[in-house]
N, C-alpha and C positions, 0 to 999 in steps of 0.2 A: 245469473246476470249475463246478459250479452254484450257485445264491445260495441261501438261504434265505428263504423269504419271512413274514416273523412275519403271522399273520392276526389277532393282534389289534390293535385299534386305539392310536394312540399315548396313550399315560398324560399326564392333564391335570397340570399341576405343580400341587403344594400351596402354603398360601400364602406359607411361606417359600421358596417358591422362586421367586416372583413378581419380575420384574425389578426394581430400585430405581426407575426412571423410573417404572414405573404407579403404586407408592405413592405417589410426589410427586405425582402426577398426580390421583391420587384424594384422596389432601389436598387440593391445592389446589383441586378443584373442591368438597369440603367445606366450604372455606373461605368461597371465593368466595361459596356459595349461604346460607350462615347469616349472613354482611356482607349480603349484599341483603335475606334477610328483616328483619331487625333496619334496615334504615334503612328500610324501607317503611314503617310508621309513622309515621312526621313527615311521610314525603308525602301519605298520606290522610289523615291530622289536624290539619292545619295549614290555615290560611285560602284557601287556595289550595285545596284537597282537599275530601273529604267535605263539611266544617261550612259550605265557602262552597255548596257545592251545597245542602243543606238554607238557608240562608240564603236564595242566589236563587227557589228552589221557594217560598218563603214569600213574600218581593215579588211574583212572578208572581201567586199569587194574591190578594193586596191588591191588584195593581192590575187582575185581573179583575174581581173586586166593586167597582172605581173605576169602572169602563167599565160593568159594569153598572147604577149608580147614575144613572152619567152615560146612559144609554141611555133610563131611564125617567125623568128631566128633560127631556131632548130631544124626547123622546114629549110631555110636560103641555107644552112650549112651541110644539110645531106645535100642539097641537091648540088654544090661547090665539091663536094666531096665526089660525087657520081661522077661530076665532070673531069675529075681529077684523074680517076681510074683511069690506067692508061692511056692516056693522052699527054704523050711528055714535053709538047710545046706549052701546054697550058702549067704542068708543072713546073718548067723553065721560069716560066712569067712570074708564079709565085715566087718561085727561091729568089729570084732577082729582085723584085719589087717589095716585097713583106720581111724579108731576112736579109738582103743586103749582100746574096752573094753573087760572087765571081766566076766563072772559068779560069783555071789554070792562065796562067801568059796573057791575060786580061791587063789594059790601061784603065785606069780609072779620071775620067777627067770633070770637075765640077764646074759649073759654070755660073757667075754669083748674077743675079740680075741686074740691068744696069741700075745706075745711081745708088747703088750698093758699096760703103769701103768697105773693102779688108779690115781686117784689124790689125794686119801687119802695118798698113801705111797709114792709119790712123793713129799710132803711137807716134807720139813726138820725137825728135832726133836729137842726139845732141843737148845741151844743157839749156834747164831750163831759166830764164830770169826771175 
């Protein structure tokens, strides 16, 4: 006896004929992926996520423009300093003006602006009523 041999190809099952395991299966990978989208959101919007990024990106550059500020300070102080070398009238000028000193046998005379009191002659004299 000889077999028959069908040449057409085997017929895909429709969907109710799908086994019960795939449908649980595809639910629950349904499931599964709309739980993770739905809690993605508090982890990129939360302090820890996105807002702290935009947060740190803003410090970083505040404290570029600190460094920079600080760069061109650093700059006017060597170059106060170059000037300094050796040149003892500009030395003079500092010690006198930023530190407050004297020469040896120096007067010191203050002069207040007018319409300025003292505070000596601004204390009352004598007893008060």
């Amino acid at each position: 006896m000889s077999a028959t041999v069908d040449a057409r190809p085997p017929r895909r099952p429709t969907s109710w004929q799908v086994p019960p395991w795939r449908w649980a299966l595809r639910v629950g990978l349904a499931l599964s992926l709309s739980l993770g989208l739905a809690a993605l959101p508090p982890f990129v919007f939360k302090k820890s996520g996105l807002d702290r990024y935009f947060e740190l990106a803003a410090h970083v550059d505040h404290l570029r423009a600190k460094n920079r500020d600080r760069r061109r300070a650093n700059a006017l102080l060597r170059a106060e300093a170059r000037d300094l070398e050796g040149d003892l009238a500009m030395i003079e000028k500092v010690a006198r003006d930023q530190l407050g000193l004297v020469r040896p046998g120096e007067v010191i005379f203050q002069v207040a602006p007018s319409g300025v009191i003292p505070v000596d002659a601004a204390a009352p004299r004598g007893r008060v009523p």
